[in-house]
C-alpha positions in Angstrom: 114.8 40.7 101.1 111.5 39.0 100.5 111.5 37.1 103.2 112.6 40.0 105.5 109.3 41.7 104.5 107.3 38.4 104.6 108.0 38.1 108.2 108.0 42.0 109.0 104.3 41.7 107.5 103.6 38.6 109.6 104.6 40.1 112.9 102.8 43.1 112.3 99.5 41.0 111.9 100.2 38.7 114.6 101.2 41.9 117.1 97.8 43.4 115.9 95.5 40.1 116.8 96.9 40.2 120.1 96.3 43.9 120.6 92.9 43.7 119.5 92.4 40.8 122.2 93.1 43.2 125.3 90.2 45.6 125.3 87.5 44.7 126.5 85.5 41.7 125.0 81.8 42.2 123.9 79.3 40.9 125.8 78.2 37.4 123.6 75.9 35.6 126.5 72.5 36.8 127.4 72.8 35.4 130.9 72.8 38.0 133.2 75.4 37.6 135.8 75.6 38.7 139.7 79.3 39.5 140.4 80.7 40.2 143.6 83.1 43.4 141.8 82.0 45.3 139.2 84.6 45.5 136.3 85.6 49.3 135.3 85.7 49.9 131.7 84.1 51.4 128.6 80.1 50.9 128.8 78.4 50.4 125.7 75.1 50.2 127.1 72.8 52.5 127.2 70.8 53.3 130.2 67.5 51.7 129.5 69.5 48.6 128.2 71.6 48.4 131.6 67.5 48.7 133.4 66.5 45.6 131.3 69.5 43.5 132.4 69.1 44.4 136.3 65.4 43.4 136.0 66.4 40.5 134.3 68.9 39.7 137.5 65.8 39.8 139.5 65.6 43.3 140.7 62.0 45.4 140.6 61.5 49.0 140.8 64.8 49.9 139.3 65.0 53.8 139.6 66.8 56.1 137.2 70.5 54.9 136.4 73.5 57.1 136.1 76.7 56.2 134.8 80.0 56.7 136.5 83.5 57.9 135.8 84.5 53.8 135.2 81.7 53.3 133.2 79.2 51.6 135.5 75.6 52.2 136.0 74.7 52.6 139.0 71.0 53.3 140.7 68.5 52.3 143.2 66.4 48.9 142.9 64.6 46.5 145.0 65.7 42.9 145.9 62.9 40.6 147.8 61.0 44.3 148.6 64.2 45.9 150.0 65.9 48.8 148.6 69.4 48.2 147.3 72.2 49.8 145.8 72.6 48.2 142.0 75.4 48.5 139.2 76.1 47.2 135.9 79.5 46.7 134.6 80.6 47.0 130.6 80.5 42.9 131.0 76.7 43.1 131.6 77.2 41.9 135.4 75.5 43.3 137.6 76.3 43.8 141.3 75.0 45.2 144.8 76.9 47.8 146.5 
C-alpha cells in the first residue's frame, strides 16, 4: 500500500513539472531579438518596457504602443528614417509588420 502511494505521489510531481514546462517560458536573455513571426501569448510587459526593447532593436521614434487580443504590442516606429509597423511578442522579440 505504501508503495502504491509512493508512486501515486511521484507521478503526481512528475505530471506537474511537465505541466509547468508548457506555458510560456520567461524571458531570461536581455538580447533583443528580430523575428520574422510574432509569438501570441500572455504579455507581461508593460508598455513602456515593450518601447525600451524596440529601441533597443534599433528602432527611433517609437510612437504609443497598444496591446492586442494575442498579447502583442504593436505601434509605429522608424527604421533607417522610415516609418514602420513594429510589434513585441511575450518572448521579447520584436518584429515588422
Amino acid at each position: 500500500m505504501k508503495t502504491a502511494l509512493i508512486t501515486a505521489s511521484a507521478a503526481i510531481i512528475v505530471a506537474s513539472g511537465a505541466t509547468a514546462q508548457s506555458h510560456n517560458p520567461a524571458v531570461k536573455d536581455p538580447t533583443v531579438e528580430t523575428a520574422t513571426h510574432a509569438a501570441k501569448g500572455h504579455n507581461s510587459f508593460t508598455e513602456d518596457q515593450a518601447r525600451g526593447r524596440i529601441e533597443k532593436a534599433g528602432y527611433t521614434n517609437v510612437g504609443k504602443l497598444v496591446q492586442n487580443e494575442n498579447g502583442l504590442w504593436q505601434g509605429m516606429a522608424e527604421k533607417d528614417g522610415k516609418p514602420v509597423r513594429v510589434a513585441l511578442d511575450y518572448k521579447g522579440n520584436v518584429t515588422v509588420h
